[in-house]
C-alpha positions in Angstrom: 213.8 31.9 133.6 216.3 31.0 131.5 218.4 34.5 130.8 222.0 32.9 130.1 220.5 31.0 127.7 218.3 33.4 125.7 221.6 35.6 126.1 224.0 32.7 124.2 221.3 32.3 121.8 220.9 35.9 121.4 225.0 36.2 120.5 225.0 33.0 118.3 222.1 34.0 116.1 222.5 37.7 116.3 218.9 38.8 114.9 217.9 42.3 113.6 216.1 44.0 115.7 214.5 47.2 113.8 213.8 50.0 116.1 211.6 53.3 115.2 212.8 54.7 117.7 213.3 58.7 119.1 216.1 61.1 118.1 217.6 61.4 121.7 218.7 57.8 122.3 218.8 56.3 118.5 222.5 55.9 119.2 222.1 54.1 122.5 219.9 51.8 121.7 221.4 51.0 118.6 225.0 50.6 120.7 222.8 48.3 123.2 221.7 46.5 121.0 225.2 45.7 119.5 227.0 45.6 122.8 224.0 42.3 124.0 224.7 40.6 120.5 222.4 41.5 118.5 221.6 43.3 115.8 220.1 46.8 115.2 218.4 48.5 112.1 217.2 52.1 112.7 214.8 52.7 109.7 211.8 54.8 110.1 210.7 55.7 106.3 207.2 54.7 105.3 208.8 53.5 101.6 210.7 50.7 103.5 209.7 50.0 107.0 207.0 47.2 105.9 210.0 45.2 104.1 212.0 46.0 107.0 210.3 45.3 110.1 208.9 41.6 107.6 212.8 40.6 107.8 213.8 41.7 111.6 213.3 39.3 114.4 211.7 41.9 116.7 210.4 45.5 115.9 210.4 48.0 118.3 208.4 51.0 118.7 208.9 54.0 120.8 207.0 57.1 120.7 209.7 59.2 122.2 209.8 62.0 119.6 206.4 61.9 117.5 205.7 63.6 114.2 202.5 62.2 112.3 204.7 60.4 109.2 206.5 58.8 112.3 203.3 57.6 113.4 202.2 56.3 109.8 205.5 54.4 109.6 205.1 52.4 113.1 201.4 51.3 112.0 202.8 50.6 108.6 205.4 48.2 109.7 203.9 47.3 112.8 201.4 45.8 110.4 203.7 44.1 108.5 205.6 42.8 111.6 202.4 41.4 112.5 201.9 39.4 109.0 205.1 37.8 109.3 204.5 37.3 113.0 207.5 39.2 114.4 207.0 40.3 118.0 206.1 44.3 118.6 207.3 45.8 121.9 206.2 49.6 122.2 207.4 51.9 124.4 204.9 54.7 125.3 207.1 57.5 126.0 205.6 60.4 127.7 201.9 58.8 127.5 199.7 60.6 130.1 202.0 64.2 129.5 200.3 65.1 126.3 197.0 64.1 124.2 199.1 63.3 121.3 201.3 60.7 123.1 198.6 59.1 125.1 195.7 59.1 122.1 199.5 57.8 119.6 200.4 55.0 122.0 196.9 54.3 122.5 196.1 54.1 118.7 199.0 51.8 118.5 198.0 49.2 120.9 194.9 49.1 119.3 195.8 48.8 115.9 198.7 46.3 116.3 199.0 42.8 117.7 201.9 43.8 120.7 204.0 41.3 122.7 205.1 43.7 125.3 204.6 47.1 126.4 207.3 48.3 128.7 207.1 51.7 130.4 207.1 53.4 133.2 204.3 53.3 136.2 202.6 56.7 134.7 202.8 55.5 131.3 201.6 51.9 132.1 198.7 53.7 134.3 198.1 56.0 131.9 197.3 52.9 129.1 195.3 51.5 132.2 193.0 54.1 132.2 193.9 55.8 135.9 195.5 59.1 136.3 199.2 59.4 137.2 201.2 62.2 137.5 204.2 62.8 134.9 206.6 65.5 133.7 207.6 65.8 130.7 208.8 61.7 130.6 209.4 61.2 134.0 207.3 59.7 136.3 206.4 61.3 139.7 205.2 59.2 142.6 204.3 55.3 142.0 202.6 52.6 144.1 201.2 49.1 143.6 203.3 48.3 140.3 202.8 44.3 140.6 198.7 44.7 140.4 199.4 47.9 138.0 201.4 45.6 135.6 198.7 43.4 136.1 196.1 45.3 135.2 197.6 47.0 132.1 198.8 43.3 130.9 194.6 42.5 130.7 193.6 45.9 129.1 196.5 46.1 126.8 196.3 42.6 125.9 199.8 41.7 126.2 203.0 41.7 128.9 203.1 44.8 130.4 206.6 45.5 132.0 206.3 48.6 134.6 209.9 49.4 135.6 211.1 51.5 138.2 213.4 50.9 141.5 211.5 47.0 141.1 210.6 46.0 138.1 206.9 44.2 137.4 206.5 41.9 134.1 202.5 40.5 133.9 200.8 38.6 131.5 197.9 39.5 133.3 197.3 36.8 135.5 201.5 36.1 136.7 203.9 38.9 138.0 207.4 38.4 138.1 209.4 41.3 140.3 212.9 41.9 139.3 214.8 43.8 141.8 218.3 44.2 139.9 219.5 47.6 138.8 221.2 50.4 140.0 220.4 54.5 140.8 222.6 55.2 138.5 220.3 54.3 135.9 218.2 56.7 136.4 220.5 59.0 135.8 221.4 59.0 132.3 218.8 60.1 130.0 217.5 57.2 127.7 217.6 53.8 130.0 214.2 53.1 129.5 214.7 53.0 125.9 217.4 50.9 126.1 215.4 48.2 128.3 212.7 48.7 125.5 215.4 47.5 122.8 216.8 44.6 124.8 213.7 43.5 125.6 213.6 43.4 121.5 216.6 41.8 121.5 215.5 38.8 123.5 211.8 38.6 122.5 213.8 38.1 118.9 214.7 34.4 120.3 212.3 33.7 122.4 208.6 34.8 121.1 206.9 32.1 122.0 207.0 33.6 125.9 206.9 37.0 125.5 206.6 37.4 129.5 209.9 35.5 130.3 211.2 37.1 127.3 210.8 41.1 128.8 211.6 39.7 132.4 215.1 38.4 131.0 215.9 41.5 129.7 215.4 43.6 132.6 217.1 40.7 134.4 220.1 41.3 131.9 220.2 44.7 131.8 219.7 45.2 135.9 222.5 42.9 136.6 224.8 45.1 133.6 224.0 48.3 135.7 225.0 46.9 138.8 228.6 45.4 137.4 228.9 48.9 135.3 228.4 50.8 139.0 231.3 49.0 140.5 233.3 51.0 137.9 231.7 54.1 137.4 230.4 56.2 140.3 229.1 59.2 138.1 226.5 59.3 135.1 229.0 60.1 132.0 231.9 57.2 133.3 228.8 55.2 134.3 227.1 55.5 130.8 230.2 54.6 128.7 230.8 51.6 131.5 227.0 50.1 130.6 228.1 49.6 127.2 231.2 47.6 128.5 229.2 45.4 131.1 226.4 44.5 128.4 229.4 43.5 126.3 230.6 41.3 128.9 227.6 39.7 130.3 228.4 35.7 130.9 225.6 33.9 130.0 227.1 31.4 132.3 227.0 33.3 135.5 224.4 35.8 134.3 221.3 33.5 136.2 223.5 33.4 139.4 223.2 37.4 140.0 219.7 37.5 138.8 217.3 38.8 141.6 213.6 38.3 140.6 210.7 36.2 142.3 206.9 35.9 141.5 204.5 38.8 143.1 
């Protein structure tokens, strides 16, 4: 795994990442996105998402806050990402709480050539065809995420990236763990998103290896919770000091604090 370099490459190149994304963290994964280097388009109309998502690096789709014409423009330009072979990542927010998320995120994964989903363990179980409990977006319970990723990876056909207190990336057959973060994460609304963009942001360099592509970024943003935590010891201070420690990520020391091994 080669996050400091992706990282560099990520800040020297600074792709566009286009993200239809949800109206609760459009602002934070846009400020992510900036903050790692890259970066960020927010377009979601069906007159211009095909010409947009063609010129991104990345596109990411996140199902967060569905309306149907949201739903036309993520096929539309996940289509057109797909001609001009830009990676997809889709984040299926909620899947498993309502029909209309699961049957959405399901249609999407079937229409669309993905890279990566990334969710969390009763989204990803949900996509894997098992039942799993979930409220509202939260997941309740979890268990057995390295054969889960795993499994969702082969009926997806893509890297699947379960997060939660361990993170598991699979391509199906490999599972990387990735045990940085911080509990603080988990309290401010809209960090899964933000993964889902960064993992954008570094699928945009490297989309020939979409699996050490989503494990980096989870690598990169773990390692940025944990420095923003030795400022901030409350979700508001903690949520402006993320921003700060993306910012300031080295790409030189950024592989020395990573914490990940294969499953």
């Amino acid at each position: 795994m080669n996050t400091g370099q992706d990282l560099a490459a990520i800040r020297e190149r600074k792709p566009l990442v286009h993200q239809i994304t949800n109206f609760v963290v459009m602002n934070e994964t846009a400020n992510v996105t900036l903050a790692l280097g890259a970066l960020p388009v927010m377009a979601h109309a069906v007159q211009e998402v095909e010409e947009m998502a063609s010129a991104a690096s990345a596109l990411v789709l996140n199902i967060g806050t569905l309306s149907d014409e949201w739903v036309e423009a993520m096929v539309l330009a996940g289509r057109a990402a797909n001609r001009a072979r830009v990676p997809v990542v889709l984040d299926p927010v909620g899947a498993g709480a309502t029909a209309y998320r699961t049957e959405t995120a399901r249609e999407l994964a079937e229409e669309l050539e993905l890279a990566v989903v990334r969710g969390n363990y009763a989204e990803l179980a949900t996509l894997a065809g098992h039942k799993a409990e979930i409220r509202g977006v939260e997941a309740l319970g979890g268990g057995g995420e390295p054969e889960l990723a795993r499994e969702a990876a082969r009926a997806l056909g893509c890297v699947a990236a379960v997060t939660g207190p361990v993170d598991h990336v699979s391509d199906g057959e490999r599972v990387l763990a990735i045990a940085n973060g911080h509990q603080l994460l988990a309290a401010v609304t809209g960090t899964g998103c933000m993964s889902t963009a960064i993992t954008g942001c570094f699928l945009a360099v490297r989309p020939e290896d979409p699996l050490e592509a989503a494990a980096e970024a989870l690598v990169a943003f773990g390692v940025a919770g944990e420095d923003a935590a030795k400022k901030a010891t409350r979700p508001g201070s903690f949520h402006a000091a993320l921003y700060d420690a993306l910012y300031d990520l080295d790409p030189l020391k950024i592989d020395s604090s990573a914490r990940y091994e294969d499953a």
